[in-house]
Phi, psi and omega in degrees: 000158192256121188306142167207106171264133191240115186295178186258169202260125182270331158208202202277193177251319171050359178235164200265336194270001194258170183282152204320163180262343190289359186213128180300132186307186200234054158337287199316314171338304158001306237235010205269011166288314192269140169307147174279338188264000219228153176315149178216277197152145164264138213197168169192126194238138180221130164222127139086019194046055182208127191279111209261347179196141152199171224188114184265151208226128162085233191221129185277325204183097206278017164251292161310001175059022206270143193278179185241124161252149176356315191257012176295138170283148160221183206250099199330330200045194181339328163340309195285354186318324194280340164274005172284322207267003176278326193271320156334272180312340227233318164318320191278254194329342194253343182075053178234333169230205137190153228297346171236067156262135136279148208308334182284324170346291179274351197235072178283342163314327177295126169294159139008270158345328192242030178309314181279006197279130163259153161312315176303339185284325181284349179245018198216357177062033167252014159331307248033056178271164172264173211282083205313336158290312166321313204272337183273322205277285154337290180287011182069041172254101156313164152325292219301333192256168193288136184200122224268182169265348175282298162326289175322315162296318171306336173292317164302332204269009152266014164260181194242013188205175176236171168316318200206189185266124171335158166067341176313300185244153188262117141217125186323170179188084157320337172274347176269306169308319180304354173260288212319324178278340164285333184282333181284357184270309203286329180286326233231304202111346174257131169277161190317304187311348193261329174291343189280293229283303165293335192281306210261272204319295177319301157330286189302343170102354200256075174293010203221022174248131174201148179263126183226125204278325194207178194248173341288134176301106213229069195233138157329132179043048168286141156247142208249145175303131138227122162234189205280137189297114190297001177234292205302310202100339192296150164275132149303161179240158184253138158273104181229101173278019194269130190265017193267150176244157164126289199267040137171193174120325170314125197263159165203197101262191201282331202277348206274332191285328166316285220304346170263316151315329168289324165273029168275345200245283195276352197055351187320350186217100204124305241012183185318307164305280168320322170262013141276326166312290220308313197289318188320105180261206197243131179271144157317171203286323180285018181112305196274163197269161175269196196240320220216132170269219185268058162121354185261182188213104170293116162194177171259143186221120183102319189126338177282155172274146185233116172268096225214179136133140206290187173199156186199100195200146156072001172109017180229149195252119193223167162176160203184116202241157147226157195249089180312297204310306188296333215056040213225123175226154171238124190271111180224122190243137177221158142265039205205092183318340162234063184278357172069019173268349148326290166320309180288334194303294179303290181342313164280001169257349151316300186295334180269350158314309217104340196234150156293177188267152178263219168278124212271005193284328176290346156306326174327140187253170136344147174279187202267173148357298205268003174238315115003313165277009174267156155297119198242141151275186141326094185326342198282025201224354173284148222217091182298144171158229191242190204168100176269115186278177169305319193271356164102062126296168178219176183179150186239139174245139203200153202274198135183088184080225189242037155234119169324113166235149199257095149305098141306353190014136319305026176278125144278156174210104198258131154358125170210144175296119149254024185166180167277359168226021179209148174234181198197148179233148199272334173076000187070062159088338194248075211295174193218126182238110182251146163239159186258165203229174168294147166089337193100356186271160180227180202227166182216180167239170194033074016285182151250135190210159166231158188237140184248122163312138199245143194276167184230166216218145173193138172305137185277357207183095178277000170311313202288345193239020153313156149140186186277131171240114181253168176299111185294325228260282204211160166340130184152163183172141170234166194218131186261139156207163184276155176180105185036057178069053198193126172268174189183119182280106184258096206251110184078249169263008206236131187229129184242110167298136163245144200241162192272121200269286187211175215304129175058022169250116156215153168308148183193062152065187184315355196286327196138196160245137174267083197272130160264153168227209189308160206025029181070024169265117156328128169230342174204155176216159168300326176267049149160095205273156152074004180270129214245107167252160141237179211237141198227195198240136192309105181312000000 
């Protein structure tokens, strides 16, 4: 039988746009896919700071057969960003930092590159740092093996370049929370986990909360990652030794997490100012407003403003949203990497609407400053195809039916008309604007930038671009080889096909796009720019 502890509903619904009070919405519906034998989620809905439901779903643990309940811990992933960016504001306010210290203040060890970087560009994801997984990934550290946060900083402080200029651009970034928790260690005197558990956890009542720096892991009522085995399908349990702290590692459940969304609401712990600063963004160096507070995601869902944001790591898929307006935040925990929980996240506030969700296109904000000022043409003059910006981004545009889609590598993205001249991608919370522009070029934000059509290309002789490339920078290397005329890019345990976009560039699956140059040296990829290989001779 499929477990469900369902709390008792404590108080009315009380409002006219929400579904009756006299009878509990039907949540469980959400959940009504997952097997009692197979990973599932844990979930909760709060109105009014008071958890009118909650409810565990599937398996907690598929060798012991232990079920997942209402009160099961999990493993936050990105989720914890937000208690980084609290102890940061909680620092700021104690007068130990402040949000324009540069990074080096405290991390004086970071080369050169990372001079113009403030503490605020790390908490707002606009450092441009390179990406501290991607570069683990390259040196050939599984999960499986121990990897520490003191390594991972040794990794940044051996490259030589940043993504972008601080501040220019939004690109996520895991590697700026892993510095913001060595500064809250370096500022504070604590490592984050001992400053989280006194500062945060504790105040707040959230006893079933903790951060956790190295493995194996030994906490009560845990549900273990799974995902699916790439030849069986069977799930699998994932084994992750990696310790770094700031952008995730927070263990939780659905009630310690109510009590910490309620205090998004009341400041009680921190005060009023301060979880208002959590919401608060940055506009970029051009002008247009940012997205993402202090560990937090401004956006809209519905028409509401929605203050959210998920995770996905290590087999567990997570998110946790709050409504100012509704007063209404929802909790959703999976054990399982494509457990969907942003989507069930809406999905239970739907239910407590009353309504399916309408079209997510009125989420869209206005386009920004820097797509407003232009001379724009006709959406009739656009011309699918790849498409090289000023600054060497690259993108692929592309037909589908009578709709337009944006490749970003790796981002698919599909298109919706806000005008006759501009069409948007909603981006997960981070839009995307294109307009078409004179001359045949169309223009995007983040960065703004115009794109010129790139002519299309394909190798007469893909040999020269077999071989070993290693990382000029810090330990690392991917390897090109051939296989029934066709190249394909091999980075650890992960092999990405590459396809040929316009002259020396190809795609190549999640990694990004690969552009070769002089002497045939990887010199870039989109999710981690400016990282420089060259080619050595095969061992």
């Amino acid at each position: 039988m499929r477990t469900l502890l369902t709390a008792v509903l404590i108080s009315t619904l009380g409002a006219a746009s929400m579904a009756r009070a006299d009878a509990l919405p039907a949540f469980p519906a959400v959940f009504a896919d997952i097997p009692a034998d197979q990973p599932g989620c844990a979930a909760g809905v709060m109105r009014g700071g008071q958890l009118i439901w909650s409810a565990g779903y599937g398996a907690a643990n598929l060798a012991s057969g232990a079920a997942i309940q209402a009160d099961t811990r999990f493993n936050l992933a990105s989720v914890s960003k937000q208690f980084t960016g609290f102890a940061i504001l909680q620092l700021q306010a104690q007068g130990r930092l402040s949000l324009e210290d540069p990074v080096r203040r405290f991390l004086p060890e970071l080369p050169a590159y990372a001079q113009g970087i403030k503490i605020r560009h790390l908490l707002h994801h606009t450092s441009g740092l390179q990406d501290y997984m991607l570069l683990a990934e390259l040196a050939g550290i599984p999960l499986t093996q121990r990897f520490t946060q003191q390594q991972a900083l040794d990794l940044l402080v051996r490259q030589d370049s940043l993504m972008f200029a601080p501040g220019s651009e939004f690109s996520y970034s895991n590697s700026g929370y892993l510095l913001l928790s060595s500064i809250v260690e370096r500022a504070s005197g604590l490592p984050l986990k001992h400053y989280s558990r006194a500062n945060i956890f504790l105040p707040l009542g959230m006893d079933h909360s903790s951060i956790v720096d190295q493995y194996p892991v030994q906490l009560p009522n845990l549900a273990r990652g799974y995902e699916p085995d790439a030849q069986s399908k069977a799930y699998v349990a994932v084994e992750a030794r990696w310790e770094q702290t700031g952008d995730g590692q927070v263990h939780s459940n659905v009630a310690d997490l109510m009590r910490w969304l309620r205090n998004l609401s009341t400041g009680r712990v921190g005060g009023k100012v301060l979880v208002e600063n959590m919401r608060q963004t940055e506009p970029f160096n051009d002008g247009d407003p940012g997205y993402y507070g202090a560990g937090l995601a401004n956006r809209s869902y519905r028409g509401l403003q929605e203050l959210s944001h998920s995770g996905s790591w290590a087999g567990f898929s997570t998110d946790v949203a709050w409504y100012p307006k509704l007063d209404v935040a929802t909790v959703v925990l999976c054990n399982l990497d494509d457990g969907r929980a942003s989507e069930r996240g809406h999905q239970l506030l739907d239910t407590l609407l009353g309504s399916p969700a309408p079209s997510g296109e009125a989420d869209i904000p206005a386009p920004p400053p820097s797509i407003r000022a232009l001379p724009k043409a006709s959406l009739k003059t656009l011309v699918a195809g790849t498409y090289l910006g000023d600054g060497g981004h690259q993108l692929q545009l592309r037909r589908s039916g009578k709709e337009w889609i944006l490749e970003t590598f790796p981002d698919v993205l599909p298109l919706t008309r806000q005008s006759d001249e501009v069409l948007a991608a909603d981006n997960d919370g981070t839009p995307i604007y294109l307009a078409a522009t004179s001359g045949g070029r169309i223009a995007l934000n983040n960065p703004a930038s115009t794109y010129a059509l790139a002519p299309a290309w394909k190798p007469e002789d893909i040999r020269p671009y077999v071989g070993l490339y290693a990382l000029q920078t810090s330990p690392g290397q991917l390897k090109v080889y051939a296989r029934h005329g066709k190249l394909y890019m091999r980075i650890g345990q992960y092999t990405y096909p590459m396809q040929p976009l316009t002259a020396e560039r190809f795609s190549a699956g999640e990694l990004g796009v690969i552009s070769f140059a002089e002497e045939r040296a990887v010199l870039t990829s989109s999710v981690a720019r400016h990282l420089r290989f060259r080619k050595v001779p095969l061992q």
